[in-house]
SENU-479431 format. One line per field, with one value per residue (C-alpha): residue number from 1; z, y, x; residue in three letters. Coordinates in steps of 0.25 Angstrom, whole numbers, padded with zeros to 4 digits. Each point is the difference from the previous one (the first is absolute). Layout:
BEGIN
i <- NUM|...
zz <- Z|...
yy <- Y|...
xx <- X|...
aa <- ala|...
END
This chain:
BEGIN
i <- 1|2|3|4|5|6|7|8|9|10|11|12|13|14|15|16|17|18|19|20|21|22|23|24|25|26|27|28|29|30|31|32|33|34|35|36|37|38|39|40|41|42|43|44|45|46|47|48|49|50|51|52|53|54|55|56|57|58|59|60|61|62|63|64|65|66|67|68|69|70|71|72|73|74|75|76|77|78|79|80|81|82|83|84|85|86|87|88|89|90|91|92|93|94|95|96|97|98|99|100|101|102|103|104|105|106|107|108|109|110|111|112|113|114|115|116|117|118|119|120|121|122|123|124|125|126|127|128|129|130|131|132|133|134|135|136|137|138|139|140|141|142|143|144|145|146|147|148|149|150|151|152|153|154|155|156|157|158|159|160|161|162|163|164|165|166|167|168|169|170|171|172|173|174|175|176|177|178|179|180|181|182|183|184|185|186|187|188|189|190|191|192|193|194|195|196|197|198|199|200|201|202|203|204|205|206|207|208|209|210|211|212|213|214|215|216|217|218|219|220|221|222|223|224|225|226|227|228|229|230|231|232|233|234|235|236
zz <- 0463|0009|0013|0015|0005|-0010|0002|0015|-0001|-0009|-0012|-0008|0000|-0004|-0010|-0008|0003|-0015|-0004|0001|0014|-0004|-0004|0013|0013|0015|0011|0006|-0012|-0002|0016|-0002|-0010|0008|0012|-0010|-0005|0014|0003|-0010|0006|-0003|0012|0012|-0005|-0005|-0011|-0011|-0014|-0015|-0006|-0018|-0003|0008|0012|-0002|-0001|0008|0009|0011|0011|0009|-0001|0009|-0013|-0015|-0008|-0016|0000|-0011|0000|-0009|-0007|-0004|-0010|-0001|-0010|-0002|0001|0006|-0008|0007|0001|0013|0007|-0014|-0010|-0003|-0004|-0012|-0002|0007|0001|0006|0013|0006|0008|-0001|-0007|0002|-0007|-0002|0013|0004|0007|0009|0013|0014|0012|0013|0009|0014|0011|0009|-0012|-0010|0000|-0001|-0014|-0005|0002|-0008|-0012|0000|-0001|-0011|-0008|0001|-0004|-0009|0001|-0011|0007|0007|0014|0001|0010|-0010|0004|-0005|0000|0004|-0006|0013|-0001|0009|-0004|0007|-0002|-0006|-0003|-0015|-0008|-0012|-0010|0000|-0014|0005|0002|-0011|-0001|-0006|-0014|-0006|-0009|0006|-0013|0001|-0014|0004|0013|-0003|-0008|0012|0010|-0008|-0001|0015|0011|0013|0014|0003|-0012|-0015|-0001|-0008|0012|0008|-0010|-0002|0017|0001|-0011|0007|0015|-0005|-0007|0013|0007|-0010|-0005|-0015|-0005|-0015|-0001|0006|-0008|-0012|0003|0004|-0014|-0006|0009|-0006|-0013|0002|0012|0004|0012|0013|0008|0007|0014|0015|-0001|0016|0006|0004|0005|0010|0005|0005|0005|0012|-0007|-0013
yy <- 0561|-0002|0001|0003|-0016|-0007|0010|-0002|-0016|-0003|-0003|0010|-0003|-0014|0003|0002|-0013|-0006|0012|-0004|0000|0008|0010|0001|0008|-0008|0007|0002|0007|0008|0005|0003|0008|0008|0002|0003|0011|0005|0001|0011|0008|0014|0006|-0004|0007|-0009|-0009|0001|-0010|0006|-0007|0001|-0013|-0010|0005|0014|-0008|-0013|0002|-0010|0007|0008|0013|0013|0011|0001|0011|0003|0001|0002|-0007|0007|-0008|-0011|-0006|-0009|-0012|-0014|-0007|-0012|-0013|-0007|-0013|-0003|0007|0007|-0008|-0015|-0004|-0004|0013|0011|0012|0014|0005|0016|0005|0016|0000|0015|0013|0006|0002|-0010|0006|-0012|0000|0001|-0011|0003|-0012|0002|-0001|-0011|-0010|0005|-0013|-0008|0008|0001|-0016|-0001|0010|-0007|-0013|0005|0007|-0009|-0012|-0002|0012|0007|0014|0008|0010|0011|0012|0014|0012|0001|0013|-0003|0010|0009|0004|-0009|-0007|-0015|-0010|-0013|-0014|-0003|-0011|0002|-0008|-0009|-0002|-0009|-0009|-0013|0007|0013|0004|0014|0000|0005|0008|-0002|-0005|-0010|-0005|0001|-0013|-0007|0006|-0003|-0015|-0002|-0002|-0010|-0004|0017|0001|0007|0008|0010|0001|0006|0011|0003|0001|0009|0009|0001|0001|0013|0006|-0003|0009|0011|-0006|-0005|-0006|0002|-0015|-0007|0008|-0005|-0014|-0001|0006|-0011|-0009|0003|-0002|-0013|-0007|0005|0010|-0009|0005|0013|0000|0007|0003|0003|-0012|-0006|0012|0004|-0014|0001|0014|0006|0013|-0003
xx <- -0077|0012|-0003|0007|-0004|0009|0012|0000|-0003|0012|-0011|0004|0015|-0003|-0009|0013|0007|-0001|0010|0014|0006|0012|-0009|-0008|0001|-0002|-0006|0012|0007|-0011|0000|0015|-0003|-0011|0010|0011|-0008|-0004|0012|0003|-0011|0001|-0005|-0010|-0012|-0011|0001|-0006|-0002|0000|-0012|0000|-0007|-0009|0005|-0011|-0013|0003|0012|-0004|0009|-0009|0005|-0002|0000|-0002|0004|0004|0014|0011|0013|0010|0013|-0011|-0008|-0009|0005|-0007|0014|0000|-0002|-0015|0000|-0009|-0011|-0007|0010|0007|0011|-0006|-0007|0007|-0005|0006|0002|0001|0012|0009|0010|0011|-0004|-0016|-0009|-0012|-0013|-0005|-0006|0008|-0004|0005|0002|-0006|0011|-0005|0001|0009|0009|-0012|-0006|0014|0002|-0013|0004|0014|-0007|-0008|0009|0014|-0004|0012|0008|-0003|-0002|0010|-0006|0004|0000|-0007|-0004|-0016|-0007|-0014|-0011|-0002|0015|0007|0011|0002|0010|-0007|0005|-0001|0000|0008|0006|0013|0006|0010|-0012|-0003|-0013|0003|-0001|0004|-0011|-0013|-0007|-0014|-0002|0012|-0007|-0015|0000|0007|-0011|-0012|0004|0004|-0009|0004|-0008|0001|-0008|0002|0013|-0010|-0008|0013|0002|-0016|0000|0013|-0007|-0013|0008|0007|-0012|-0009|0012|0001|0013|0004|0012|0003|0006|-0009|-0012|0007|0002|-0014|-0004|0009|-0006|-0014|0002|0006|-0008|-0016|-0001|-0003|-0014|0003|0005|0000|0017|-0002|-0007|0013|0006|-0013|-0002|0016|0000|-0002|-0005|-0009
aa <- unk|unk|unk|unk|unk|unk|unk|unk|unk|unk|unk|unk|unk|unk|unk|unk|unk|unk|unk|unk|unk|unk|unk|unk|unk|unk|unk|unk|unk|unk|unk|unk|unk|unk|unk|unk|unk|unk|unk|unk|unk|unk|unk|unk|unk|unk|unk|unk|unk|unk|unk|unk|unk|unk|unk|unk|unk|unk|unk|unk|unk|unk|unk|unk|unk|unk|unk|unk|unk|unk|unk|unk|unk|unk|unk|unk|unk|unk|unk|unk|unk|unk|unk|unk|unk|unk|unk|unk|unk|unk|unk|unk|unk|unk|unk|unk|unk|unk|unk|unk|unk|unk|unk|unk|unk|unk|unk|unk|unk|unk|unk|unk|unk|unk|unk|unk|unk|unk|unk|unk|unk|unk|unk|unk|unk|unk|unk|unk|unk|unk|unk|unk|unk|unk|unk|unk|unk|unk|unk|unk|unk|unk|unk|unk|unk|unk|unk|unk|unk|unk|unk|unk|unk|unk|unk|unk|unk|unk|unk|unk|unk|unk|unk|unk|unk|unk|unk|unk|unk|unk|unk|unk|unk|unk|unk|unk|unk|unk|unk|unk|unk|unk|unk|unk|unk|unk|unk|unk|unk|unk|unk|unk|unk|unk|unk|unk|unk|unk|unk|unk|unk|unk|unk|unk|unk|unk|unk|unk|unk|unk|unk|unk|unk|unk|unk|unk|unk|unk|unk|unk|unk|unk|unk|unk|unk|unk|unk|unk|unk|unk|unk|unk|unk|unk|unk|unk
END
């Protein structure tokens, strides 16, 4: 499992130095990117991150709060072409991302204040690699009422990367056969299921593509979706 060391060390990043260098992000154009989008900064209230996929059971940011929260004007769509971390270049597999329209129930993580830019840096690490996301600024509304303003990674269809096809029975063949030094790209889809279910959430799409998924690859061994999260947070 990826892990806060190898994001922090540099490790992480040149994991991916086999994949074309026009392809890849520096250090120094991913931290433009977070001050870029700090800079568009809504308001001065706490900041908060919009976690769909990996981020609600290993989000390796410490994080002051947890909450269910829904983000409308957003899908979730396995739209990104995969070709390192749970894919090749040889066997790509699929990666998740929003694309416009629908409304995605994920989890909220509010950064603490005293080291926000520090969690951020590490998210931005994480997630930027090669561009293929766009963060934004959206206004989530987590399960208690409140509504927060929350970074979100979405999807950028400008990007090499992007495909317009994301039906599960047109990717579930791609993510059966990839797998990479993250692990199985069925592994992902099997976690994100499990992850909502353990916080009383569901997602049509990803329900199907996982039934997809088991009819054409066997069911990995069960797993805790929250060991990530509560060995990274401040409130388990």
């Amino acid at each position: 499992m990826l892990n806060r060391d190898a994001l922090c060390s540099g490790a992480y990043l040149r994991s991916f130095e086999s994949l074309p260098t026009d392809l890849l992000w520096t250090q120094e154009r991913i931290d433009r990117s977070l001050e870029e989008t700090l800079a568009r900064r809504p308001s001065t209230g706490d900041v908060w991150v919009f976690g769909y996929g990996s981020l609600i059971w290993n989000p390796l940011a410490v994080v002051e709060e947890r909450a269910a929260a829904t983000l409308d004007g957003w899908h979730r769509s396995f739209c990104m072409n995969l070709i390192a971390g749970r894919g090749t270049p040889e066997r790509p597999g699929r990666m998740l991302s929003l694309e416009p329209g629908g409304v995605t129930h994920g989890i909220a993580l509010k950064l603490p204040a005293m080291t926000m830019k520090e969690e951020l840096r590490i998210l931005w690490t994480r997630e930027m690699v090669t561009g293929a996301y766009r963060p934004i600024w959206a206004r989530v509304e987590v399960v208690d009422g409140r509504a927060v303003d929350a970074i979100a990674f979405v999807s950028e269809p400008a990007h090499v990367h992007h495909r317009t096809d994301s039906r599960p029975t047109c990717i579930a063949p791609a993510i059966a056969g990839a797998s990479g030094m993250l692990g199985s790209n069925a592994e992902y889809v099997f976690r994100l299921q499990a992850s909502l279910a353990a916080h009383g959430l569901h997602d049509a799409y990803v329900d199907e593509i996982a039934n997809c998924l088991r009819k054409l690859a066997p069911m990995p061994e069960p797993v805790d979706p929250d060991i990530g999260a509560r060995a990274s947070s401040t409130h388990p």
